[in-house]
C-alpha positions as CSV (number, residue, x, y, z in Angstrom):
1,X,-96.4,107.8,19.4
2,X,-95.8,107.1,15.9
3,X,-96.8,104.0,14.2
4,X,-93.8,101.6,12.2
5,X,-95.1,102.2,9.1
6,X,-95.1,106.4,10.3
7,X,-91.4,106.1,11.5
8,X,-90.2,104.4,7.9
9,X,-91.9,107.4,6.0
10,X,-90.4,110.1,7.9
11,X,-87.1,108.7,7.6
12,X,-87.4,107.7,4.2
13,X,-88.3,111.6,4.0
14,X,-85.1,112.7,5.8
15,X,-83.0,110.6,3.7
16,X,-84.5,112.5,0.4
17,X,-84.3,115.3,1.4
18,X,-80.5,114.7,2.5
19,X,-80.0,113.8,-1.3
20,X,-81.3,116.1,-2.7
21,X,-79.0,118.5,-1.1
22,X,-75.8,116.6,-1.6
23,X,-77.6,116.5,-5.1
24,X,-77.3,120.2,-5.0
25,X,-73.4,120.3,-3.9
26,X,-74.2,122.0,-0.9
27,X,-71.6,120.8,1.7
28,X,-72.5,117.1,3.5
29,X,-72.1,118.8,6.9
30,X,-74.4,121.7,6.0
31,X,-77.1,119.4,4.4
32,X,-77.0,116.9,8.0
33,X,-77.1,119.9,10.1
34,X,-79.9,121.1,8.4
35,X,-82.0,117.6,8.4
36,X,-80.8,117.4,11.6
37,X,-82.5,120.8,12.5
38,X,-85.5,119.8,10.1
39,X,-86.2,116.7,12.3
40,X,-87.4,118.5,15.3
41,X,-90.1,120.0,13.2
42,X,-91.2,116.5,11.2
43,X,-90.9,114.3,14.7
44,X,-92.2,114.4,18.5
45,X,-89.2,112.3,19.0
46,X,-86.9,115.6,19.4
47,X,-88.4,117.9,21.7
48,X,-86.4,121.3,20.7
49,X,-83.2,122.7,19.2
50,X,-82.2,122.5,22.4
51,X,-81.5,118.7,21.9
52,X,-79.1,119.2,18.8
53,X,-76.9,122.1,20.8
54,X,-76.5,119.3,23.7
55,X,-76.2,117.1,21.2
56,X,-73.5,118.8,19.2
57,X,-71.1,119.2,22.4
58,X,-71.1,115.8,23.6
59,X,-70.3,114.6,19.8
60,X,-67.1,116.0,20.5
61,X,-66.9,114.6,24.1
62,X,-64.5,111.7,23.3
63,X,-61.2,110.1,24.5
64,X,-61.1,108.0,21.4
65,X,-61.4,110.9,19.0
66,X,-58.2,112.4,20.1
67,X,-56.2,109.8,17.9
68,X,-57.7,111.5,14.6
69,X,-55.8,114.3,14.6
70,X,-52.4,112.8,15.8
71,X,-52.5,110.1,13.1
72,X,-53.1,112.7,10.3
73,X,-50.0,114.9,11.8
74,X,-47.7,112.3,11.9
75,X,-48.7,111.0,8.4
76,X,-48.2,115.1,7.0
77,X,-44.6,114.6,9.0
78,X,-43.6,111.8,7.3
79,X,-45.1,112.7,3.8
80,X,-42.4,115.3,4.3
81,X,-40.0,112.7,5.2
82,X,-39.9,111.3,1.5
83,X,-41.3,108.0,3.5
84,X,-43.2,106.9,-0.2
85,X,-40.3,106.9,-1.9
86,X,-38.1,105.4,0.6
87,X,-40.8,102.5,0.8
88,X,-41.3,102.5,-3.1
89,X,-37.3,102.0,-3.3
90,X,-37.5,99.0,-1.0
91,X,-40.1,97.2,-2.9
92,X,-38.3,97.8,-6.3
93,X,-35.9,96.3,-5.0
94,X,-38.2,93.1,-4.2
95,X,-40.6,92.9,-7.3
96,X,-38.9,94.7,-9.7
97,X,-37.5,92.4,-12.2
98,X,-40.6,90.2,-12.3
99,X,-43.7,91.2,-14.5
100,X,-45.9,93.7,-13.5
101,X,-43.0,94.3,-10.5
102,X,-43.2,98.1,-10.5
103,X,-47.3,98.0,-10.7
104,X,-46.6,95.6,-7.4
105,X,-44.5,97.8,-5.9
106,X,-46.4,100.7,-5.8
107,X,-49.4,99.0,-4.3
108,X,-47.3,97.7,-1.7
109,X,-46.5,101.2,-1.1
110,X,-49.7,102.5,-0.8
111,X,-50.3,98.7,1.5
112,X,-47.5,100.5,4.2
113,X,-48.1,104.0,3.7
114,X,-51.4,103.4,4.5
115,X,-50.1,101.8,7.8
116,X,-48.9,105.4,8.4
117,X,-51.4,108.2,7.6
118,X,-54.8,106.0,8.4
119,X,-55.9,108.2,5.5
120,X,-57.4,107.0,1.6
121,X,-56.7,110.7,-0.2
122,X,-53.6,111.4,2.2
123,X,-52.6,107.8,0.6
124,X,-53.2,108.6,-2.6
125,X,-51.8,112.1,-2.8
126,X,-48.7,111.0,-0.9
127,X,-47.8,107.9,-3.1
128,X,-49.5,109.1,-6.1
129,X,-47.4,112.4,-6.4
130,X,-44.3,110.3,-6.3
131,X,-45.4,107.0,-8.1
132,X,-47.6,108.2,-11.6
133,X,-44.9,110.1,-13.1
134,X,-41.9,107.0,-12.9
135,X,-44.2,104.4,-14.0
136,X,-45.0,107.1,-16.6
137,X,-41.7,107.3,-17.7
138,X,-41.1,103.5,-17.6
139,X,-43.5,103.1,-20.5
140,X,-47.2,101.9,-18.2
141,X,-50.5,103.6,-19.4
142,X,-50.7,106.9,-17.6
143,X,-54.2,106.5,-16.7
144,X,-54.0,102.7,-15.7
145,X,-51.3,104.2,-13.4
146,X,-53.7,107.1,-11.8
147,X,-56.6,104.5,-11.5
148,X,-54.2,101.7,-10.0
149,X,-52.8,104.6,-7.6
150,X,-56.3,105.7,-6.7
151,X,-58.0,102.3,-6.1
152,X,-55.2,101.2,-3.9
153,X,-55.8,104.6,-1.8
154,X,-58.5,102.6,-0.1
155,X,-55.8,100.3,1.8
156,X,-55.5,103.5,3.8
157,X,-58.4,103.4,5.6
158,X,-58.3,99.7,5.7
159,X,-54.6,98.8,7.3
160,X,-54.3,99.7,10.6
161,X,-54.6,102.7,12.0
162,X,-57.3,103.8,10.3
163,X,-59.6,106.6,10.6
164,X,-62.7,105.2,10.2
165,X,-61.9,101.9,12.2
166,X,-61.8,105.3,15.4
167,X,-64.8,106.4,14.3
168,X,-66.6,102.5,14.0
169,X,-65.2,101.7,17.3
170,X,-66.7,105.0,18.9
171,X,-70.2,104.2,17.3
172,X,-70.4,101.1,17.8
173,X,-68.3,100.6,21.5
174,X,-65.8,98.1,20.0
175,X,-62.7,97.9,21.2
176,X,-60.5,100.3,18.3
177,X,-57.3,98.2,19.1
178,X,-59.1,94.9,17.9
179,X,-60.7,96.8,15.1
180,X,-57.1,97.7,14.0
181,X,-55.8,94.5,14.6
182,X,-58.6,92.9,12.6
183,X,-58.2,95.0,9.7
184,X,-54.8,93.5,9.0
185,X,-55.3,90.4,7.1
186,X,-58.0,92.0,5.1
187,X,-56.0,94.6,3.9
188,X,-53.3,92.5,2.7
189,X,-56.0,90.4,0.8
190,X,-57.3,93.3,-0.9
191,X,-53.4,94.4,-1.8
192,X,-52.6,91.1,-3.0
193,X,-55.9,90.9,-5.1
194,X,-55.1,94.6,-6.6
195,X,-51.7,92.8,-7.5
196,X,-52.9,89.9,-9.1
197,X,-55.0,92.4,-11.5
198,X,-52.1,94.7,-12.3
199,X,-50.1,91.0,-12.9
200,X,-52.1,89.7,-15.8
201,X,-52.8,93.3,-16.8
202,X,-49.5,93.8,-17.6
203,X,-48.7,90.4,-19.1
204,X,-51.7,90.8,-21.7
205,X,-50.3,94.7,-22.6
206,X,-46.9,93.7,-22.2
207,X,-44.1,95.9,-20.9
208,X,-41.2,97.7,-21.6
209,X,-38.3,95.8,-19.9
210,X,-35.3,97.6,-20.9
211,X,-36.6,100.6,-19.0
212,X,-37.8,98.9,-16.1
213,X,-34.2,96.9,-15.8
214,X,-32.6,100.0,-16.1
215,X,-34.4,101.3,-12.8
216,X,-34.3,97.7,-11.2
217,X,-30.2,97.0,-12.1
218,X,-29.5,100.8,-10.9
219,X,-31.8,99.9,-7.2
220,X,-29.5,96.7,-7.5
221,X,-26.0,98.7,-7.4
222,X,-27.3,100.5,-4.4
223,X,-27.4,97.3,-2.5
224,X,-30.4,95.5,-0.4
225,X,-28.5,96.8,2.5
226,X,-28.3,100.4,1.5
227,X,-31.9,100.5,0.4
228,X,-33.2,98.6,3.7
229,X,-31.1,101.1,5.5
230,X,-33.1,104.5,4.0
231,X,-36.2,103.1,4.4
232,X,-36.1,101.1,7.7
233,X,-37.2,103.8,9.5
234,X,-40.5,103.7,7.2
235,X,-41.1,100.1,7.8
236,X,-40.6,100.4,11.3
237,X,-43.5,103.2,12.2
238,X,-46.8,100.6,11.5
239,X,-44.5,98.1,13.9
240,X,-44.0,100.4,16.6
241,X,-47.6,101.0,16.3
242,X,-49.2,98.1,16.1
243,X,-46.9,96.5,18.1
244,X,-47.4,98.8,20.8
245,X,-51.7,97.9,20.6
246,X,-51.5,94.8,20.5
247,X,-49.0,94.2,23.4
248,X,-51.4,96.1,25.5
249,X,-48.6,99.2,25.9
250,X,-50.3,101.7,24.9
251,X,-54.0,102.6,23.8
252,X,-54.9,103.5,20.3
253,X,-55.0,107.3,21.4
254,X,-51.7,106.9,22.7
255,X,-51.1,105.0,19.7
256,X,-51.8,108.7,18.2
257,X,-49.3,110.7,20.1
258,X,-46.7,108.0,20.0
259,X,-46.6,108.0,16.0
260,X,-46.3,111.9,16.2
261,X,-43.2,111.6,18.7
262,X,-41.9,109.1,16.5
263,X,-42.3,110.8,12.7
264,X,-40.6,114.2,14.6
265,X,-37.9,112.2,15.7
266,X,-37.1,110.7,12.6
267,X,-37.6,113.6,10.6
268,X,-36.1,116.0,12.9
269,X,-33.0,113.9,13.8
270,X,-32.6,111.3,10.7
271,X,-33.8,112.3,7.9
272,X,-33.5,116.3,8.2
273,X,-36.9,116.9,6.4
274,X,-38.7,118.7,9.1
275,X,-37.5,122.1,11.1
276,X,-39.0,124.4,13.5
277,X,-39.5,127.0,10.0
278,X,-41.5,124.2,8.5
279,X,-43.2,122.4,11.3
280,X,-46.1,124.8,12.5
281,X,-47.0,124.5,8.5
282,X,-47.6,120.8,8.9
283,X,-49.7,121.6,11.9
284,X,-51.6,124.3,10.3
285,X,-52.3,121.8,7.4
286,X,-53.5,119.0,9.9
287,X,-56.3,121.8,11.4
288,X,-57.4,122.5,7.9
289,X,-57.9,118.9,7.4
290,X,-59.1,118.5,10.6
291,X,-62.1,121.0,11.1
292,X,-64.3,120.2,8.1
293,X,-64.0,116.3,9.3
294,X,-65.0,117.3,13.2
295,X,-68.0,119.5,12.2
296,X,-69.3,116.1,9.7
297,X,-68.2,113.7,12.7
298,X,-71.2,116.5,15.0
299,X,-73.6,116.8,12.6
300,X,-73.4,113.3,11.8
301,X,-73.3,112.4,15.1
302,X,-76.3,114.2,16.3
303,X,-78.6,112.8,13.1
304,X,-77.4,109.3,14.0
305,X,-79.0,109.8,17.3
306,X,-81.8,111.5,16.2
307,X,-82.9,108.3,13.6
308,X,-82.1,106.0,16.8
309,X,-84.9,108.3,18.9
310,X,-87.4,107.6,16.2
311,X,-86.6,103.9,16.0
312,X,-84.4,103.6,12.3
313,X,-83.1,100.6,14.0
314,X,-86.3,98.8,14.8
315,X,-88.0,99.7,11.6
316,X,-84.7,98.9,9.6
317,X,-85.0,95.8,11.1
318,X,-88.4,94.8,10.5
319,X,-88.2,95.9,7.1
320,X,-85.1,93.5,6.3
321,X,-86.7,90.6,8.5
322,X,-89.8,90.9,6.4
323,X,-87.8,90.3,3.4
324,X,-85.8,87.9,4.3
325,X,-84.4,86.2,7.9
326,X,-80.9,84.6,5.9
327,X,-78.0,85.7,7.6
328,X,-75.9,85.9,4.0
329,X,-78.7,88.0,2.1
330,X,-79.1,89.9,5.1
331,X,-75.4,90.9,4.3
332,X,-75.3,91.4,1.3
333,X,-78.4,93.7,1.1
334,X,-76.5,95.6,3.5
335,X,-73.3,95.8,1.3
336,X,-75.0,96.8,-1.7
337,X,-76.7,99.6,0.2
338,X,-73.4,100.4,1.5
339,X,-71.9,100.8,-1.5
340,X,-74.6,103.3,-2.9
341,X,-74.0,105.3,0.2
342,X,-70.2,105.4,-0.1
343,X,-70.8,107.1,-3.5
344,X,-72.4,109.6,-2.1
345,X,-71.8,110.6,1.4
346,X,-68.7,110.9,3.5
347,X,-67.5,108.0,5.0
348,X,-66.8,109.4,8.7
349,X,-70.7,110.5,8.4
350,X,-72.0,106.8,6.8
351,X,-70.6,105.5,9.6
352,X,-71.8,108.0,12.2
353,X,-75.5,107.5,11.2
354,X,-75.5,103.8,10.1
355,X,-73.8,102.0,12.5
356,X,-76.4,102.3,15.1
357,X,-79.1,101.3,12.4
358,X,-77.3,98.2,11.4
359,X,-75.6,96.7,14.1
360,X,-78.2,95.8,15.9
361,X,-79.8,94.1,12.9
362,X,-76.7,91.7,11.9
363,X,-75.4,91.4,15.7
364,X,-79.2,89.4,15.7
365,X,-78.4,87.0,12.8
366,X,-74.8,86.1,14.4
367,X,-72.2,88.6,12.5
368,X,-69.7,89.7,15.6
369,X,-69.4,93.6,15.6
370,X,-65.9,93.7,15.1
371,X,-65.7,91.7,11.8
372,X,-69.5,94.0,10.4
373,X,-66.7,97.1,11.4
374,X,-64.3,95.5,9.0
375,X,-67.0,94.2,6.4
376,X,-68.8,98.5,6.9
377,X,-64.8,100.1,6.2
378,X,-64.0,97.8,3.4
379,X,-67.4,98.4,1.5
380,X,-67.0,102.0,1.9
381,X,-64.0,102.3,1.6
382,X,-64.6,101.4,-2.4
383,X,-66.5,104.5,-2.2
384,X,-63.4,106.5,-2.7
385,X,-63.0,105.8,-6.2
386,X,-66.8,106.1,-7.0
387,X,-68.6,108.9,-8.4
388,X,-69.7,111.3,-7.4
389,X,-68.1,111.9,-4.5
390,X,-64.9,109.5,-4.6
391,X,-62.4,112.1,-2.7
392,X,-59.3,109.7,-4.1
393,X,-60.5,110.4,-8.3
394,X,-60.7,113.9,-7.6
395,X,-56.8,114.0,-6.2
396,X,-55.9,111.7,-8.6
397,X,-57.2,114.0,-11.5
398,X,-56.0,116.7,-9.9
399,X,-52.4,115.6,-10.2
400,X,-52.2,113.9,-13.2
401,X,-55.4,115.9,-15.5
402,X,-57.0,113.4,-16.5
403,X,-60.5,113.8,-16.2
404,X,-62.4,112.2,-13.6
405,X,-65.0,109.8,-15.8
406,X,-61.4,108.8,-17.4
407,X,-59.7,107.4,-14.1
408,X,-63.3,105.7,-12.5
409,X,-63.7,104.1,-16.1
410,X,-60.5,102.2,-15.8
411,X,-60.5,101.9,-12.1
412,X,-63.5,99.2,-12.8
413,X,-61.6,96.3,-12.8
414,X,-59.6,97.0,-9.9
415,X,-63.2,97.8,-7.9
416,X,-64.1,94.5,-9.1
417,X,-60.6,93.1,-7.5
418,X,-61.8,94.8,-4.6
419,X,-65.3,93.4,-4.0
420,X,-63.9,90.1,-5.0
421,X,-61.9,90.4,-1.8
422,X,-65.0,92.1,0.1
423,X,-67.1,88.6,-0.5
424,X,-64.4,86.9,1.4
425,X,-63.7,89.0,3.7
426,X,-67.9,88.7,4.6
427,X,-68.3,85.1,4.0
428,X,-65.1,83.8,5.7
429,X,-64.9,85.8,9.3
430,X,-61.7,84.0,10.3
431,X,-59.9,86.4,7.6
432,X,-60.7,89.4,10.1
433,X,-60.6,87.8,13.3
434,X,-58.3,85.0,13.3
435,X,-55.9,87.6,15.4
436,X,-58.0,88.7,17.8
């Protein structure tokens, strides 16, 4: 049996040596399988490979974990669908004759898109593809556009349904509808605090208003009615979903299937977008999307356990205890480590191996697990527009060619909106729970 101070050194090991892999761009699933591998050889915790085959299987063994691939399907239907534009139109018509109005609009966009594909870079790509080039053309900085569009990404993963709130609530045995449910208020926070950046933004660099009321008046002409109409549909899928969770209808899985009947229907039957000839393309795009994440979610999964076997937890724990026993520096050691992490590993694997490390440690000093679930998402989730790994920078330099360092540089003081709206969202629980 290993002593404490033993256990801390080998995982601090395991931890470098991940790094230094990631360091070396070899894949994040590769570089965990490997130090997942590398730990039966360093450990008398694992007895033989034999543990990260069984391991590996029953990763996979999960109800919960159906709702992934449903939720990404029914957000690759309805990207289809023209649903960002259709919303985009809708809140033109609300904010777009006020200052910074189009800014606002498309960050409510990304707010209710995200309510649909439970996905950062499916946010991103989806509302960035349509979004960059009119505010382009309506006289806003390109590359304040492609940062704004990126940053706001993160709503995706933050407003219900979201990925990683699946993968949380599978860690961490949480109920997934309450973590849905409780990530509702914070997202809006974090959209409104985007907004009130964009605001003064634009009032300090000024804007071109005869361009802008030339969209706005010709949005106008169409009518509220007309422009509710096209995109009611789109407003009505996070209802029907979140509706149906928190009624106690259906489950989130069934949540899942539900939201792929409903984008088929709608873009079968109303909107004409999808057909059998383009349909089995949509699917084939949600298994390529798909098999990457499942093989991090089993590799992940199996070096989460295997840091639980040696004791992570436990020596976590009495390494943060030793510092300090104050349930607010507790948290915010833990958010800064966070953040680190989010800029360079995968989300759905942070979580994987984390969670069972850190729960335990802030469950002790009072923190309910499903506000940390909320407090874990949001501080990752600024890990998207972070180098190196930020997926949302690298689609939002792929569309627009600006260069990567460009778009994080002037995504700053939006990250600072952000963790503005992070520090509340830790300090004052009732912001994630109040619904519950």
């Amino acid at each position: 049996m290993k002593t404490l101070e033993e256990v801390c050194k080998l995982i601090v090991l395991l931890f470098i040596i991940l790094f230094i892999l990631l360091a070396l761009t070899i894949p994040i699933g590769i570089s965990l399988g490997f130090v997942s591998i590398l730990s039966v050889y360093l450990t008398d915790t694992v007895s033989d490979l034999s543990f990260i085959v069984r391991n590996l299987a029953s990763s996979m063994d999960s109800y919960p974990l159906l709702a992934i691939p449903m939720f990404i399907l029914s957000g690759t239907i309805m990207a289809v669908g023209g649903m960002s534009e259709r919303l985009f139109n809708i809140f033109i018509y609300i904010f777009g004759n006020r200052t910074a109005g189009m800014p606002i609009a498309a960050i409510a966009t990304c707010l209710f898109y995200g309510a649909i594909s439970g996905s950062s870079p499916a946010t991103v790509a989806a509302v960035g593809a349509m979004v960059i080039p009119i505010l382009t053309k309506l006289g806003y900085d390109r590359q304040f556009s492609t940062a704004m569009i990126a940053t706001s990404g993160g709503l995706g993963v933050i407003i219900p349904p979201s990925i990683p709130f699946i993968i949380y609530g599978m860690s961490s045995n949480q109920s997934i509808g309450d973590l849905f449910i409780a990530g509702i208020f914070p997202g809006i926070l974090i959209g409104v605090s985007l907004m009130v950046y964009a605001y003064f933004y634009c009032k300090n660099t000024g804007e071109n208003k005869e361009k802008i009321m030339n969209v706005y008046n010709e949005r106008r002409k169409i009518g509220l009615f007309n422009t509710i109409k096209d995109g009611f549909f789109a407003l009505l899928a996070p209802i029907i979903i979140l509706g149906g969770i928190y009624g106690g209808i259906v489950t989130p899985t069934e949540a899942g299937v539900v939201s792929v009947i409903y984008a088929l229907v709608i873009s079968v039957f109303v909107y004409r977008t999808v057909n059998v000839k383009n349909f089995l393309p949509l699917v084939a795009e949600t298994v390529k999307m798909m098999v990457p994440a499942l093989f991090i979610f089993m590799v992940a999964g199996v070096f989460g356990r295997v840091l639980t076997l040696m004791g992570a937890p436990q020596a976590v724990a009495s390494g943060l205890t030793s510092v300090t026993t104050n349930k607010t520096m507790i948290l915010i050691i833990i958010i800064l480590f966070l953040i680190i992490i989010g800029m360079i590993m995968d989300t759905l694997a942070a979580i994987l191996i984390l969670t069972p490390i850190f729960l335990p440690i802030v469950t002790t000093v009072g923190v309910d697990p499903i506000h940390f679930g909320v407090i874990m998402i949001v501080t990752l989730a600024i890990g998207f527009v972070t180098p190196p790994v930020g997926a949302n920078l690298y689609i939002a330099s792929t569309m627009t060619n600006i260069p990567i360092t460009i778009i994080a540089r002037k995504s700053v003081p939006f990250i600072i909106a952000f963790f503005i709206a992070l520090l509340l969202i830790t300090f004052i629980p009732q912001i994630s729970l109040i619904l519950i």
